[in-house]
Structure formats: C-alpha cells, structure tokens
N, C-alpha and C positions, 0 to 999 in steps of 0.2 A: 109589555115588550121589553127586552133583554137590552141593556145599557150598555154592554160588550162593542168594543169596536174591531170589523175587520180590516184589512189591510191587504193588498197584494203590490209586490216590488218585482220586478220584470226585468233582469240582470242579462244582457248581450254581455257575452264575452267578448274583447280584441283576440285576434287571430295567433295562435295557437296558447293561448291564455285559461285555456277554457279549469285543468284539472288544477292551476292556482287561483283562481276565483272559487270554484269551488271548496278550495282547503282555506282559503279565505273566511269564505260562511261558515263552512263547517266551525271554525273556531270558534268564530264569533255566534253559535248559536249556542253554543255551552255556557258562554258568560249569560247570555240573555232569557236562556230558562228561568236561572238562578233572580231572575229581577221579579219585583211587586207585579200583581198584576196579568204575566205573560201565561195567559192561557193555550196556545199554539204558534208555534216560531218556528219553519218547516220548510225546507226545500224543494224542489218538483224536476225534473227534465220535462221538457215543452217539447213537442216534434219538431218544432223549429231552430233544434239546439240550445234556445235562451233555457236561464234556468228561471222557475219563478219563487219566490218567498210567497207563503200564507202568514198570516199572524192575526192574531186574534188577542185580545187587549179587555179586560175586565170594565175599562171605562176609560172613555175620552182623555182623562188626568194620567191614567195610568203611561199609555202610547204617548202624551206630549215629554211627561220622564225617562220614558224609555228613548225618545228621538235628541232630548238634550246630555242625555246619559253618558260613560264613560266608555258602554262597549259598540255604542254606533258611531262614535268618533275613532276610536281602534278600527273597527270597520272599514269604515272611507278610506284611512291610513294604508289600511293591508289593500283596499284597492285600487289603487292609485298606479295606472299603468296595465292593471288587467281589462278595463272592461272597453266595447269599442265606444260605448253612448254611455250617459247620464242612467240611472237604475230609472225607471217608470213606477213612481211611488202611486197606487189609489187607493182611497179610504173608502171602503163601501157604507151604504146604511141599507139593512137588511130590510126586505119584504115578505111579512110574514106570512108563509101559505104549509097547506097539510098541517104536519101534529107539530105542537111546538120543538120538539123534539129533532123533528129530522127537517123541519121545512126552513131552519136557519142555524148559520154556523156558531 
C-alpha cells in the first residue's frame, strides 16, 4: 500500500471575495510545487461556489513540512479577510480497491 498522503481543504469564500482567494492559491500553488514531496497541489470549483484544494504528499513527513513551511504561512497571510469560515482541512487514508493504479490517488 502507497505511504502517499491525501488531503482535501474546502475554502468558502467571504462575500464578493471570491476572485482574490482564488489569486491567493493560485500563488501560493507555484511556491508549493516547488516543495519536497508535493505530488498534487490543485484547485477545484465545487457547485456550491467553495473552491476545494486536492493534495497529495509522498509521505506523512512530507505534508507535516509542508504545513510548518514558509508558503502555507504566506497563505493564511494573503487570506486573511477573504474567506467567510476557517478552510476545512481533511487528511484522507485511502482504500484500496480495482487496479492499483486507478483504485487510489
């Protein structure tokens, strides 16, 4: 089984906030490519307007560097004032099913 961790963060925008949160992440996903580890770091539009992050993490060590790091704290910084709520951080742990391949991220 794959040591990879995923992650999903669940971003409400505050009200008419929405296209500076987004240029918010967007920045801040450039720096976090560039980090050890970051397998997928990636935006979504949700039909409910939130946006959500995917991420995906080579290993548990990797994500706790990445979360004390210097571009998640730039982050918080640039959002501060845009979103309505706290982001909805959850760490998943995959279940493997089908081919290894497609049956986990």
């Amino acid at each position: 089984m794959s040591t990879a961790v995923v992650v999903t963060v669940t971003f409400v925008p505050a009200e008419g906030a929405r296209d500076s949160m987004i240029a918010a992440l967007s920045t801040a996903i450039a720096e976090v490519h560039k980090e050890d580890g970051c397998e997928l770091y990636a935006i979504h539009n949700a039909p409910d307007g939130t946006v959500v992050m995917l991420e995906k993490w080579t290993s548990k060590k990797a994500l706790e560097a990445h979360a004390a790091g210097p571009a998640v704290a730039d982050l918080n910084a640039s959002l501060v004032g845009l979103l309505a709520v706290p982001p909805a951080v959850t760490e998943l742990a995959p279940i493997a099913a089908g081919t290894p391949e497609q049956g986990q991220l």
